[in-house]
Backbone of each chain as ProteinMPNN parsed JSONL, in Angstrom:
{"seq_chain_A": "XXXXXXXXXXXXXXXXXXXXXXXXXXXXXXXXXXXXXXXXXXXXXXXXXXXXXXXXXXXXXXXXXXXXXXXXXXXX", "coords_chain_A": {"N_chain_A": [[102.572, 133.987, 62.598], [101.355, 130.888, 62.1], [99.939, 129.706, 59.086], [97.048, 128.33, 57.008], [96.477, 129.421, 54.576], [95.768, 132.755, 52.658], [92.99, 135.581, 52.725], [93.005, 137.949, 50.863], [91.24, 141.009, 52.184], [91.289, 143.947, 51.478], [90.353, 147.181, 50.605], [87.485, 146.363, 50.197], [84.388, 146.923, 51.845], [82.77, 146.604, 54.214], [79.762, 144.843, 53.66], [81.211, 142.756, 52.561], [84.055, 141.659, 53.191], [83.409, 139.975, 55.427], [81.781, 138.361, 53.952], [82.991, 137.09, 52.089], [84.744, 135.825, 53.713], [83.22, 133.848, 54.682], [82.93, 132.821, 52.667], [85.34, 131.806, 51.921], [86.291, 130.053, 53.942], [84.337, 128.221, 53.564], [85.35, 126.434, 51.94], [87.985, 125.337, 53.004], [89.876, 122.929, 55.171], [89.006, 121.603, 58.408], [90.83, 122.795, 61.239], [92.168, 124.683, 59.398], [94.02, 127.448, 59.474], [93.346, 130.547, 58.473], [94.427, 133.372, 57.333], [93.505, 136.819, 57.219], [92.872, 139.524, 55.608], [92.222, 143.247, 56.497], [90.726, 146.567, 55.4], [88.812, 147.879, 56.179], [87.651, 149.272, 58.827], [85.543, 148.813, 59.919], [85.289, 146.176, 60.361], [86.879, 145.382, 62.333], [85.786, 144.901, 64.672], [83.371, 143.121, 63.366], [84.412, 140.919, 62.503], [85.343, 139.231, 64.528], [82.848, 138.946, 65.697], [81.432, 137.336, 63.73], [82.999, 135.488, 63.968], [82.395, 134.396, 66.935], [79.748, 133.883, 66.463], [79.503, 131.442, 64.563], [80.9, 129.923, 65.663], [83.678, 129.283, 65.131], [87.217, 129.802, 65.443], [88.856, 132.676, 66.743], [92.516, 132.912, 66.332], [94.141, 134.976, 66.577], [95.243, 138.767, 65.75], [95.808, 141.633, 64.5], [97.194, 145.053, 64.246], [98.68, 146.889, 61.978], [100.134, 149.234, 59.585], [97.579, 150.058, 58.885], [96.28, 148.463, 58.408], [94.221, 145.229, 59.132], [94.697, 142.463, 60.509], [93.591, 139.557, 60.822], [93.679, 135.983, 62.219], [92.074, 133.063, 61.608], [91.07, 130.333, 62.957], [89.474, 127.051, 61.433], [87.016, 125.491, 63.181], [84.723, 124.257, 62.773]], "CA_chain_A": [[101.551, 132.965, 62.918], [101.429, 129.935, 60.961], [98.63, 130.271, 58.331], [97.199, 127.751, 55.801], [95.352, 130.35, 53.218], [95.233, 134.493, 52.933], [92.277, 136.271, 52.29], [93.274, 139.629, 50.976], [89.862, 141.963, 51.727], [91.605, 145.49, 51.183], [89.739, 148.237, 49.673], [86.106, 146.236, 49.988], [83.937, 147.454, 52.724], [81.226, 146.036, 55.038], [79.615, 143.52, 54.175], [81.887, 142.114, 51.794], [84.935, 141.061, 53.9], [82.32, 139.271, 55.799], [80.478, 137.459, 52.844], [84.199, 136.384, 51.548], [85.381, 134.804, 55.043], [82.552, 133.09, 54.597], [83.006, 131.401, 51.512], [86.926, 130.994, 51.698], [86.257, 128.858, 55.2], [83.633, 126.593, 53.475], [86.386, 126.088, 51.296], [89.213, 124.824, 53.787], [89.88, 122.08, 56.143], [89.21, 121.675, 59.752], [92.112, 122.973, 61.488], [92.991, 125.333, 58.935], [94.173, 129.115, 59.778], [92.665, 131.828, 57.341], [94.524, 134.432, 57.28], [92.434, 137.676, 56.53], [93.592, 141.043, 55.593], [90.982, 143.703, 55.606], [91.337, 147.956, 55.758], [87.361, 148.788, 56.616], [87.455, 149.627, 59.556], [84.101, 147.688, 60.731], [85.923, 144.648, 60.023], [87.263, 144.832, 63.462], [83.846, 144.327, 65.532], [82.685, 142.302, 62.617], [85.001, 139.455, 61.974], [84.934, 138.368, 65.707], [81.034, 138.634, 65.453], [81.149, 136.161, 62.682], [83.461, 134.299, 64.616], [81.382, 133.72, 67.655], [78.441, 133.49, 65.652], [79.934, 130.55, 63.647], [81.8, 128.716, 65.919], [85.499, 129.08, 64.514], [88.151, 130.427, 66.716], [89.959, 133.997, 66.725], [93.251, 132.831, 67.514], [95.01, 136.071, 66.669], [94.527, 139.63, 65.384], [96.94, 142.795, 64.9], [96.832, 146.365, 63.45], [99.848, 147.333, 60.812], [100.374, 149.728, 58.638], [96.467, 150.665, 58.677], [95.005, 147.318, 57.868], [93.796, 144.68, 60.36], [95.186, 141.096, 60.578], [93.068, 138.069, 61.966], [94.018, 134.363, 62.018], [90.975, 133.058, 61.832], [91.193, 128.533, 62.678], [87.975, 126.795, 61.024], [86.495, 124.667, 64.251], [83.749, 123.154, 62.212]], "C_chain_A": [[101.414, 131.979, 61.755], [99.607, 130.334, 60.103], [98.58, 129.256, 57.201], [96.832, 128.458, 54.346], [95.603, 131.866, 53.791], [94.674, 134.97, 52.549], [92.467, 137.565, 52.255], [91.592, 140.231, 50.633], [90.314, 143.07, 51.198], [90.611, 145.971, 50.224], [87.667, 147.504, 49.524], [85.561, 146.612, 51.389], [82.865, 146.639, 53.28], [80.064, 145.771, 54.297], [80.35, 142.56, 53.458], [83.025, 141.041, 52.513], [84.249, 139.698, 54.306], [81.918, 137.545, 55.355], [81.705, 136.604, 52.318], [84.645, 135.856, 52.486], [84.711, 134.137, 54.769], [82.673, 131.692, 54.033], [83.888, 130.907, 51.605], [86.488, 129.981, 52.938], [85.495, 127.509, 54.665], [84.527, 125.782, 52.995], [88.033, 125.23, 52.037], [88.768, 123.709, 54.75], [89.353, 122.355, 57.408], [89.866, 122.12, 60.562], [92.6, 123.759, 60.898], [92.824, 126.71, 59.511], [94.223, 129.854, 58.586], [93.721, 132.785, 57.712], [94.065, 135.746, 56.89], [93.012, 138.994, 57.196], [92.661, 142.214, 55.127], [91.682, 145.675, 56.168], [89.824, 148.241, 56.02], [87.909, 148.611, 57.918], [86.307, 149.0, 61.013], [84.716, 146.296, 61.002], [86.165, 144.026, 61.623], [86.247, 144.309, 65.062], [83.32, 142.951, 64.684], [83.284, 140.811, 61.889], [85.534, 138.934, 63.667], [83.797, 138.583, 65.847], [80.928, 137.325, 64.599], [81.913, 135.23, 63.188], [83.123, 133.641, 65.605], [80.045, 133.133, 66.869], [78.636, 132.087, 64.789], [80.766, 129.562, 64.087], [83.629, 128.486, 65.502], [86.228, 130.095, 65.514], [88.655, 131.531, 66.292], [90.875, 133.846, 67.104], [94.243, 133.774, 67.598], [94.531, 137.678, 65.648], [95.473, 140.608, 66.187], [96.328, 144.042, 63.371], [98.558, 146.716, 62.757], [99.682, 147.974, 59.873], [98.905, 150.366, 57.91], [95.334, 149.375, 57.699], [95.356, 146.35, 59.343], [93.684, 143.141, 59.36], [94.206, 139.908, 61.255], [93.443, 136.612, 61.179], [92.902, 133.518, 62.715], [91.002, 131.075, 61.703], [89.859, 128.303, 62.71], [88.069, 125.212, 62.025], [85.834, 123.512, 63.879], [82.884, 123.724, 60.674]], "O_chain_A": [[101.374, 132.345, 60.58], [98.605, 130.949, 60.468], [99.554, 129.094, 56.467], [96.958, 127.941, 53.237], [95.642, 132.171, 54.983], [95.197, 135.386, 51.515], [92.244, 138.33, 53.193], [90.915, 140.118, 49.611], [89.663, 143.356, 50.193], [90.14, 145.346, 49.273], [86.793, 148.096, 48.889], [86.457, 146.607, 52.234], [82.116, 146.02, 52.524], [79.243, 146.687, 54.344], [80.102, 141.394, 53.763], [82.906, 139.82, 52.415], [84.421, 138.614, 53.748], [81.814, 136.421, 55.848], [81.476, 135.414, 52.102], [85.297, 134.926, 52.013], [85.353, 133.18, 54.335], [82.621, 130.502, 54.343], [83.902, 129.681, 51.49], [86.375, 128.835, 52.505], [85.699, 126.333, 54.967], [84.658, 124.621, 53.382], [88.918, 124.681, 51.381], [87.599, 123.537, 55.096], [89.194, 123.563, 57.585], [89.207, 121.599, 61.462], [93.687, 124.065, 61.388], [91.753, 127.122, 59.958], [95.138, 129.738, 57.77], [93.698, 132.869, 58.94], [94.374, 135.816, 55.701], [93.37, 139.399, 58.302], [92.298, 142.373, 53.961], [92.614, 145.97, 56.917], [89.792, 149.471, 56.059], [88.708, 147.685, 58.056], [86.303, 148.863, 62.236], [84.437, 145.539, 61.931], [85.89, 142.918, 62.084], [86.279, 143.561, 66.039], [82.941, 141.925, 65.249], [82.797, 139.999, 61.103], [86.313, 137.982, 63.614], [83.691, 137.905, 66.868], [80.267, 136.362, 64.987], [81.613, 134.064, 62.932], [83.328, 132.427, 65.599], [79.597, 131.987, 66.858], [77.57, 131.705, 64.309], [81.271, 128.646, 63.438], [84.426, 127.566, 65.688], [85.719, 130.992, 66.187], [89.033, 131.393, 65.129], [91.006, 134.317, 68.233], [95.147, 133.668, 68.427], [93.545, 137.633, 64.912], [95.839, 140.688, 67.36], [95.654, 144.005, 62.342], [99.508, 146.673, 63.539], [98.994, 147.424, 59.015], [98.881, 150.956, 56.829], [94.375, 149.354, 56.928], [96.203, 146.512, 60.222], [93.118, 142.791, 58.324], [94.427, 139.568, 62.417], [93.466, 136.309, 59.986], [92.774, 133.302, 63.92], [90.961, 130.522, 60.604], [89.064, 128.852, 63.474], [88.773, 124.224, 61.82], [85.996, 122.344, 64.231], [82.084, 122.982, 60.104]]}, "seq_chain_B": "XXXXXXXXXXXXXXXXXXXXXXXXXXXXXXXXXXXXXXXXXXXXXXXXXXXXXXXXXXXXXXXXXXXXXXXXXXXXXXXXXXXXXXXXXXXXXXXXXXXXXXXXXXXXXXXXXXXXXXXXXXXXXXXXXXXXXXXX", "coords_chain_B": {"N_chain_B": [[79.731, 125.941, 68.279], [76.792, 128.124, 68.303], [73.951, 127.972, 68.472], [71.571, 127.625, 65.784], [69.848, 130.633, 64.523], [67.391, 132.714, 63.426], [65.941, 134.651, 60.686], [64.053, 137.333, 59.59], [62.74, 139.555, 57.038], [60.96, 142.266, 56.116], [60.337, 143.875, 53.041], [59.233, 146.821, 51.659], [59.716, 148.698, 49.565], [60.587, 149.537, 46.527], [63.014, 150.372, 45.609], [66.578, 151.125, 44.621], [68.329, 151.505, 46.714], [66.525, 150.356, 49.165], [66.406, 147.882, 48.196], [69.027, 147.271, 47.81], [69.936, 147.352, 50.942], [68.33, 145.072, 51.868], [69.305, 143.255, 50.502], [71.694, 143.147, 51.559], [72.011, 143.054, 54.004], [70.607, 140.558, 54.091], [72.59, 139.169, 52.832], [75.045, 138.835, 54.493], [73.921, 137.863, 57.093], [73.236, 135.428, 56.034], [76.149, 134.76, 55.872], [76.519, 134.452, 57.856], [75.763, 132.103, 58.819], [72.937, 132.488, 59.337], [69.611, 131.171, 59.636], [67.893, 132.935, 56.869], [65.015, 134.659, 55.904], [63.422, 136.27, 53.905], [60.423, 138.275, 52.262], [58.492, 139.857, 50.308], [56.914, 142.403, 49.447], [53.84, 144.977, 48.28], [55.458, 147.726, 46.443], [57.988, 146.298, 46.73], [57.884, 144.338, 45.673], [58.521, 144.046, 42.791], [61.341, 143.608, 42.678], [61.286, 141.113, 42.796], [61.183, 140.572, 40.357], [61.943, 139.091, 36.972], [65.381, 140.319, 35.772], [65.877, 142.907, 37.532], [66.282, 146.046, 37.4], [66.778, 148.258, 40.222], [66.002, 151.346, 40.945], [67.298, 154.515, 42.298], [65.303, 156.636, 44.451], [62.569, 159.064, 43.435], [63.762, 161.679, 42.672], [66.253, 161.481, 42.706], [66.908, 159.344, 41.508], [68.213, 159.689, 38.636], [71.043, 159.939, 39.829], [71.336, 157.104, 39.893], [73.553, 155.192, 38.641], [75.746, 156.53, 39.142], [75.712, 156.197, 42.029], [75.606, 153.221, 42.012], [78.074, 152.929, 40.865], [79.949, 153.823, 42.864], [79.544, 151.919, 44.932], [80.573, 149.636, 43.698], [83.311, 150.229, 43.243], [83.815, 150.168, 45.972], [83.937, 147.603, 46.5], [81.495, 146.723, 46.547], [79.048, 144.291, 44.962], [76.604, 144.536, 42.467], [72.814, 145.065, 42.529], [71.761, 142.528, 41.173], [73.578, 140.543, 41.094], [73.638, 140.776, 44.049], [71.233, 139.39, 44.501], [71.909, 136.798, 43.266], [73.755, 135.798, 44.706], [72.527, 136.018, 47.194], [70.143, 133.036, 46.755], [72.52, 131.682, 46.572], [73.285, 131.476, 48.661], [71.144, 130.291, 50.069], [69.185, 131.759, 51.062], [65.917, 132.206, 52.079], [63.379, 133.328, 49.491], [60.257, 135.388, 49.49], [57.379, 136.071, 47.66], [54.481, 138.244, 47.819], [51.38, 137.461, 47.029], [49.123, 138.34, 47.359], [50.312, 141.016, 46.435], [51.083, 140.068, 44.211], [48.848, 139.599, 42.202], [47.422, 142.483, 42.816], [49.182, 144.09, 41.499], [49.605, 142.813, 38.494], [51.369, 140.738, 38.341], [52.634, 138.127, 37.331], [53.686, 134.846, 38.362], [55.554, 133.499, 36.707], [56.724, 135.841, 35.903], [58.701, 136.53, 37.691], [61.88, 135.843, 38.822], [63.482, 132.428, 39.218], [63.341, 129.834, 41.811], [61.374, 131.209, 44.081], [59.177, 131.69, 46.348], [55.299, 132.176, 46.935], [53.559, 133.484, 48.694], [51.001, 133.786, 51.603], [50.419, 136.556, 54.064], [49.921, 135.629, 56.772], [51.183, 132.961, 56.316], [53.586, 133.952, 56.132], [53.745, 135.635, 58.5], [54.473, 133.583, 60.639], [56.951, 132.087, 60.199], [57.83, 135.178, 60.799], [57.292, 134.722, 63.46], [59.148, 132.546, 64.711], [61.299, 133.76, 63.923], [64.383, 135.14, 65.703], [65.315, 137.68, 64.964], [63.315, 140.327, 63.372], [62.872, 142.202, 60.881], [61.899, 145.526, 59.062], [62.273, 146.569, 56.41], [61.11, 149.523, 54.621]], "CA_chain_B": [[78.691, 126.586, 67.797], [76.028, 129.366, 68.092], [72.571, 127.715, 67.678], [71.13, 128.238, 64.112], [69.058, 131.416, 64.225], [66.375, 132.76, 62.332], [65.97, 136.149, 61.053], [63.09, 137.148, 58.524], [63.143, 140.794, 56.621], [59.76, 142.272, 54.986], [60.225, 144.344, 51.743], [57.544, 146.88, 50.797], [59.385, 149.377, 48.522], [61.608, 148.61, 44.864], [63.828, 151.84, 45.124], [67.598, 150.775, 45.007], [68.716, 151.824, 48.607], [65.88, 149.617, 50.18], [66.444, 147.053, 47.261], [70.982, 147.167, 48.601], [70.046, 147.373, 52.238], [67.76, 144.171, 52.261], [70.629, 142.05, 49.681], [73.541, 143.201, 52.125], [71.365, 142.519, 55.437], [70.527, 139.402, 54.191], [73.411, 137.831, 52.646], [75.719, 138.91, 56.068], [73.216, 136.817, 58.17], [73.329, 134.271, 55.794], [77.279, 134.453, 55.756], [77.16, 134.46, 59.623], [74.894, 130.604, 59.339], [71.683, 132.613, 60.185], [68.572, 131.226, 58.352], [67.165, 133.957, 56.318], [63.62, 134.466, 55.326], [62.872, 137.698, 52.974], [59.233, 138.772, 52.009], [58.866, 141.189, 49.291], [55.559, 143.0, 48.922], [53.811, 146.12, 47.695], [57.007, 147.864, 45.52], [59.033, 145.538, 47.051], [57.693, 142.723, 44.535], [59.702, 144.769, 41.472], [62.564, 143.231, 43.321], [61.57, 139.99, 42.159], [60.94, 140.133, 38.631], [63.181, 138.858, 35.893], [66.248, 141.604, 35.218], [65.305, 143.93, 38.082], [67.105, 146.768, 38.116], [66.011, 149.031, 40.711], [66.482, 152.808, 40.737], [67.441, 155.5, 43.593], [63.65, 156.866, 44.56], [62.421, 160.064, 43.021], [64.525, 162.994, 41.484], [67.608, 161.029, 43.229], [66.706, 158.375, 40.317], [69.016, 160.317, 38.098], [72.02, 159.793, 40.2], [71.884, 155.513, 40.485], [74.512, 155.612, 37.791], [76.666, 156.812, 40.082], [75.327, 154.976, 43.081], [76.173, 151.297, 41.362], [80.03, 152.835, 40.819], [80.865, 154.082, 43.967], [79.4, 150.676, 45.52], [81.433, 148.65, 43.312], [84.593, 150.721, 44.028], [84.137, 149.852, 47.426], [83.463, 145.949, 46.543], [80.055, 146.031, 46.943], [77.933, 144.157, 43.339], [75.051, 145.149, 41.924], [71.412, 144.072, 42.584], [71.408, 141.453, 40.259], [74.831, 139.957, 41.42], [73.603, 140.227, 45.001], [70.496, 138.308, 44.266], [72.135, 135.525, 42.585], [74.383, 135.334, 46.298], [71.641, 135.532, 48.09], [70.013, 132.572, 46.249], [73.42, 130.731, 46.129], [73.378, 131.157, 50.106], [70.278, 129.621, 50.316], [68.495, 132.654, 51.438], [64.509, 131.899, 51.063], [62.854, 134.398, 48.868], [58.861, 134.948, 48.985], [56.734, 137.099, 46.759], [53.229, 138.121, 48.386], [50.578, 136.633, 46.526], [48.092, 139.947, 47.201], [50.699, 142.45, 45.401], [51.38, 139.96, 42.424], [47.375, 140.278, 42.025], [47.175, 143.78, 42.989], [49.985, 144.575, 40.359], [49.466, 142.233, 37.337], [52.308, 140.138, 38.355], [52.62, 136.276, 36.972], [55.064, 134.091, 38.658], [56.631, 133.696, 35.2], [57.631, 137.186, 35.308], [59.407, 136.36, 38.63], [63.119, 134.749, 39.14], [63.013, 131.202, 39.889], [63.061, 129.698, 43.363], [60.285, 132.209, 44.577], [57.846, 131.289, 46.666], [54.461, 133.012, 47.195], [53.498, 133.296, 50.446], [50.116, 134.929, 51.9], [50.696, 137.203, 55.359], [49.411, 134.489, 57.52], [52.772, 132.117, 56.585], [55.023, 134.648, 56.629], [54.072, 135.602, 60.1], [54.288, 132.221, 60.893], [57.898, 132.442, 60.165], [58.524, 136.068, 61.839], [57.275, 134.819, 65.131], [59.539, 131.688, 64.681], [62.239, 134.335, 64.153], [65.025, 135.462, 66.585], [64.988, 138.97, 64.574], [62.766, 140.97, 62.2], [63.612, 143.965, 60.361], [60.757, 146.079, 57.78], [62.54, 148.097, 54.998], [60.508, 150.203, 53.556]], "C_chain_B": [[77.59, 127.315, 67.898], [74.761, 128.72, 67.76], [72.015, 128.323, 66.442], [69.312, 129.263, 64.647], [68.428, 132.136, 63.328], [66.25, 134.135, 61.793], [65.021, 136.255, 59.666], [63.223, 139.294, 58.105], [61.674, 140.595, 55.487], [60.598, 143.665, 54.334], [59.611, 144.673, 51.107], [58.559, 148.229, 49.574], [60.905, 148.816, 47.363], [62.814, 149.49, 45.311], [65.299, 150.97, 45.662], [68.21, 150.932, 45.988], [68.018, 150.603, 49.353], [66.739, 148.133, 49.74], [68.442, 146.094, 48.162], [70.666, 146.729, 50.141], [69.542, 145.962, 52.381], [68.662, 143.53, 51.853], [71.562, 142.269, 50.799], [73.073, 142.843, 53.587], [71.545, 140.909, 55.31], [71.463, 138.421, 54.068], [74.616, 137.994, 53.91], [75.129, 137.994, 56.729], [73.401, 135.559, 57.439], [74.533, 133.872, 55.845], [77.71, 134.336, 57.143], [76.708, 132.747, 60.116], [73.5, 130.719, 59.903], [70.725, 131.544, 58.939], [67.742, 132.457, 58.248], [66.328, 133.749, 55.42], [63.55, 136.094, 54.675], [61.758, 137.988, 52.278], [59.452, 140.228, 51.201], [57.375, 141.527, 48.975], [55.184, 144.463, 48.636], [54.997, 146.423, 46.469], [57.967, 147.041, 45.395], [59.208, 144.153, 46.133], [58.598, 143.017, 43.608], [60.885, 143.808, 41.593], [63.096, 141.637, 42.906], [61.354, 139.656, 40.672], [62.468, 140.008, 38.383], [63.711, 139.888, 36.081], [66.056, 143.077, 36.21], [66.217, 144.547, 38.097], [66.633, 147.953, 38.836], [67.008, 150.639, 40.582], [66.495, 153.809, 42.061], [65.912, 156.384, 43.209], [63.839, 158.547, 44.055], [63.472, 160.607, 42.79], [66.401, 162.092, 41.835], [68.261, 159.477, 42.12], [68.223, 158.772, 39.35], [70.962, 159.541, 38.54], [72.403, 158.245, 40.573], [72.938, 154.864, 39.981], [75.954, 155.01, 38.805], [77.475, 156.438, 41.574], [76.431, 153.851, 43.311], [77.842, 151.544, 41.358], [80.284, 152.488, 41.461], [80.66, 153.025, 44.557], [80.012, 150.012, 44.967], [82.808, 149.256, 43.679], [84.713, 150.272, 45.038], [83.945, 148.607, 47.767], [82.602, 145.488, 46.74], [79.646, 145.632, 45.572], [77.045, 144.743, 43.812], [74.164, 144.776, 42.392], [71.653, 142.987, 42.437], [72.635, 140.385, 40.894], [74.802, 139.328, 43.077], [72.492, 139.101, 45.086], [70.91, 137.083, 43.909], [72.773, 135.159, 44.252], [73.295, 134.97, 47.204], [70.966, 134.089, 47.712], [71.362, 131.108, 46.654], [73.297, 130.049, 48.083], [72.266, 130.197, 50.689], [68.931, 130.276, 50.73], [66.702, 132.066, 50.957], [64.04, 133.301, 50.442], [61.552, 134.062, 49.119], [58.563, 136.105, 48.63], [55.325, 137.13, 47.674], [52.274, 137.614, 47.445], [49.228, 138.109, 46.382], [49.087, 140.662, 46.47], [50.77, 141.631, 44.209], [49.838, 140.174, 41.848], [47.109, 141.386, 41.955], [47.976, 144.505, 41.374], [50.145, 143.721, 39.163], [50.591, 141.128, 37.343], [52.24, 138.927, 37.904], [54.008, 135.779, 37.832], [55.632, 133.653, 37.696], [57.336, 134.818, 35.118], [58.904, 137.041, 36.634], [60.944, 135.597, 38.67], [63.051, 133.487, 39.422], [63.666, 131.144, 41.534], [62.367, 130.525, 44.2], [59.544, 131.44, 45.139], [56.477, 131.931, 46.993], [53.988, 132.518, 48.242], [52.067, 134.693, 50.904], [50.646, 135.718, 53.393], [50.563, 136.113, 56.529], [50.894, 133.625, 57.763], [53.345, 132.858, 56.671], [55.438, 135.015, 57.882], [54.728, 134.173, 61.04], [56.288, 131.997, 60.776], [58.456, 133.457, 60.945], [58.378, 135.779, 62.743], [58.074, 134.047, 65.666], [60.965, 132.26, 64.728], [62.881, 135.153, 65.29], [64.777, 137.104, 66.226], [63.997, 139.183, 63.424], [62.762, 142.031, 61.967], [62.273, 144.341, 59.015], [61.615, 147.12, 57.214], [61.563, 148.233, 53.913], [59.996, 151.65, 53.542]], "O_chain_B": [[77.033, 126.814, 66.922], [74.413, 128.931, 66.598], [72.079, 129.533, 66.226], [68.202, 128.828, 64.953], [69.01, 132.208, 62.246], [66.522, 134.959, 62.666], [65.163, 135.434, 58.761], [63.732, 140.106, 58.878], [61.325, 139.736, 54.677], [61.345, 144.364, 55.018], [59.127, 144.036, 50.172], [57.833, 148.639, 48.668], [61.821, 148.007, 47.508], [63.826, 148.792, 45.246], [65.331, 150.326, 46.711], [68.975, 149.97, 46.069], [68.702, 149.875, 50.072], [67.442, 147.451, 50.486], [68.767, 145.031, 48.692], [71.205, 145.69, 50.522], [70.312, 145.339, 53.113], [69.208, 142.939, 52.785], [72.344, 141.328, 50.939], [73.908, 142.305, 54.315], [72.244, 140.17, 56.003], [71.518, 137.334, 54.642], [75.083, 136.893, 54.203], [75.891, 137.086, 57.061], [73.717, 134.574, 58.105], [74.608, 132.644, 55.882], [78.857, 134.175, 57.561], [77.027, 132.191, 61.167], [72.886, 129.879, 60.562], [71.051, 131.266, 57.785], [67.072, 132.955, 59.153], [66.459, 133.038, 54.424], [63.71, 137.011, 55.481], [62.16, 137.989, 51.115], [60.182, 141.206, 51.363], [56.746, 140.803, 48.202], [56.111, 145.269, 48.717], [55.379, 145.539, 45.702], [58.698, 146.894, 44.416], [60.11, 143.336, 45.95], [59.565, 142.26, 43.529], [61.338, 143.267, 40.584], [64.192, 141.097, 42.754], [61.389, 138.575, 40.084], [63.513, 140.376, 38.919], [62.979, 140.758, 36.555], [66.09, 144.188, 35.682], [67.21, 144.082, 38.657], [66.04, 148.773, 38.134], [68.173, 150.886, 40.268], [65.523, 153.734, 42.813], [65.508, 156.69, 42.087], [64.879, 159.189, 44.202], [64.39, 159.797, 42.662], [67.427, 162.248, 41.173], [69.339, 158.894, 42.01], [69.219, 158.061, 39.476], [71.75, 158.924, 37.824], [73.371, 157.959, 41.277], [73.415, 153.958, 40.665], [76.641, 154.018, 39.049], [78.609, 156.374, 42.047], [77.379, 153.602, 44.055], [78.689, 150.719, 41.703], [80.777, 151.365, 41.558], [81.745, 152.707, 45.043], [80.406, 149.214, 45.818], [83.433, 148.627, 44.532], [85.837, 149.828, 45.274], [83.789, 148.259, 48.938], [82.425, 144.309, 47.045], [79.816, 146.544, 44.763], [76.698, 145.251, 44.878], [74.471, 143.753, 43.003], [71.81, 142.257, 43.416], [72.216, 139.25, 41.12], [75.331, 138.308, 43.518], [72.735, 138.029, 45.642], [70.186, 136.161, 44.284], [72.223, 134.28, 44.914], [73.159, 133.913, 47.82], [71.247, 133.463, 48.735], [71.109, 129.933, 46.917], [73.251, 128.921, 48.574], [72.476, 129.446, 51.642], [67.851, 129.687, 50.778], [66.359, 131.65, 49.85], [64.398, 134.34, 50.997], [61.245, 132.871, 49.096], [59.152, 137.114, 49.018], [55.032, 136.084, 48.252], [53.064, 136.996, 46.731], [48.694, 138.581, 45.378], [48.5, 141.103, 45.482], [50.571, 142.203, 43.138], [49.726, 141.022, 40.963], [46.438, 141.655, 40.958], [47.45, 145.178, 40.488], [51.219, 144.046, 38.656], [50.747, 140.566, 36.259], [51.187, 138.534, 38.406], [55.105, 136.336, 37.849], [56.719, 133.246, 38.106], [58.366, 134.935, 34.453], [60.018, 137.504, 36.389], [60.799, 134.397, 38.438], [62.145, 133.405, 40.252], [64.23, 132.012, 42.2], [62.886, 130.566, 45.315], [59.158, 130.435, 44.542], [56.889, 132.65, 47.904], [53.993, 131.355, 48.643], [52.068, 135.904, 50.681], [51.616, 135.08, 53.802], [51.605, 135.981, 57.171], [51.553, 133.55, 58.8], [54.083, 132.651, 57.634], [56.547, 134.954, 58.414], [55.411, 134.191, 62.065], [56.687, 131.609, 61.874], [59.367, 133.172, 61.723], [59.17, 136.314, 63.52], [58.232, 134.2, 66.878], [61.839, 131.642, 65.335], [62.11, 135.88, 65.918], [64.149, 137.797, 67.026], [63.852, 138.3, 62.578], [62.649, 142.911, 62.82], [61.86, 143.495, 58.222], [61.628, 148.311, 57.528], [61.26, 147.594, 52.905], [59.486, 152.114, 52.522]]}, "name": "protein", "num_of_chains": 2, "seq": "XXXXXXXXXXXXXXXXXXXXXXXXXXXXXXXXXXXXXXXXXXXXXXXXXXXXXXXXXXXXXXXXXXXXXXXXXXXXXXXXXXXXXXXXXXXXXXXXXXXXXXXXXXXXXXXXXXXXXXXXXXXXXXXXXXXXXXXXXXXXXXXXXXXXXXXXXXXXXXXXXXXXXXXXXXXXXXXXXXXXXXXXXXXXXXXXXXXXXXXXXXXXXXXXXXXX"}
């Protein structure tokens, strides 16, 4: 998946991942795709929560190797 | 977009558990675009003084040490670290105005951007809010 940025979360836990999508997105363009790499577990309920909640799109999202992938494009 | 919702959190005791749970409630909502309102009274004032560092409640005090590690191991900061986030997020803070009286408090001894707030406004706020949560 094309990707402009990668947020590696590994090894931080709920609410952190979270609190760091956050900031990296204020940080990027319009249009751009986040990439975000997290191993909690919550992550996967909780980073499409923050993505409805916020308006930015989920446009992809996979499990590998025991961490969890989303490509996360910033809407607004 | 998600209409901008409101979410307000009262704060009656200091002890580091309540102290974590309210910082990691709040700055999530604020990292989701909620507006967050936080009220800190009774114990819960501690929370706002200068340098707070709060402590795991009774005999469990001992073990906050230990606490603060294993939460940073797992990428969570400190108090003090989440306060400044919260703060950075925009989060409002208010102090009650009856406990800084009750407990000798000065708004000098307090963090800046505090506001004191009697029960009256704060409700005034929770009813205005989508959610409200009481740790304590």
């Amino acid at each position: 998946m094309d990707k402009t940025d990668t947020l590696d979360a590994k090894g931080l836990m709920c609410p952190m991942p979270i609190v760091k999508l956050a900031k990296k997105m204020k940080e990027l363009k319009v249009g751009s795709v986040l990439e975000l790499i997290a191993d909690d577990v919550g992550a996967k309920e909780d980073v499409p929560a923050w993505c409805s909640r916020t308006g930015n799109e989920l446009v992809g999202q996979k499990e590998e190797g025991g961490n969890f992938y989303f490509y996360i494009k910033k809407v607004q | 977009m998600a209409e901008t919702k409101k979410f307000s959190i009262v704060v009656s005791e200091g002890s580091f558990d309540k102290a974590m749970m309210s910082m990691m409630m709040g700055n999530t909502a604020a990292s989701m675009g909620i507006d967050t309102h936080i009220y800190f009274t009774f114990f819960g004032l501690n929370l706002l003084k200068k340098g707070a560092k709060p402590k795991m409640p009774g005999m469990y005090r001992l073990f906050t040490g230990m606490m603060v590690k294993k939460m940073k191991g797992i990428g969570i900061e400190g108090y003090q670290e989440q306060l400044a986030m919260a703060k950075d997020l925009g989060i409002h803070l208010y102090a009650c105005g009856t406990s800084m009286e009750m407990m000798g408090v000065k708004k000098e001894d307090l963090i800046d951007g505090v506001t004191v707030l009697g029960a009256a406004a704060f409700l005034n706020v929770g009813m205005d809010s989508e959610m409200q949560l009481f740790i304590g």
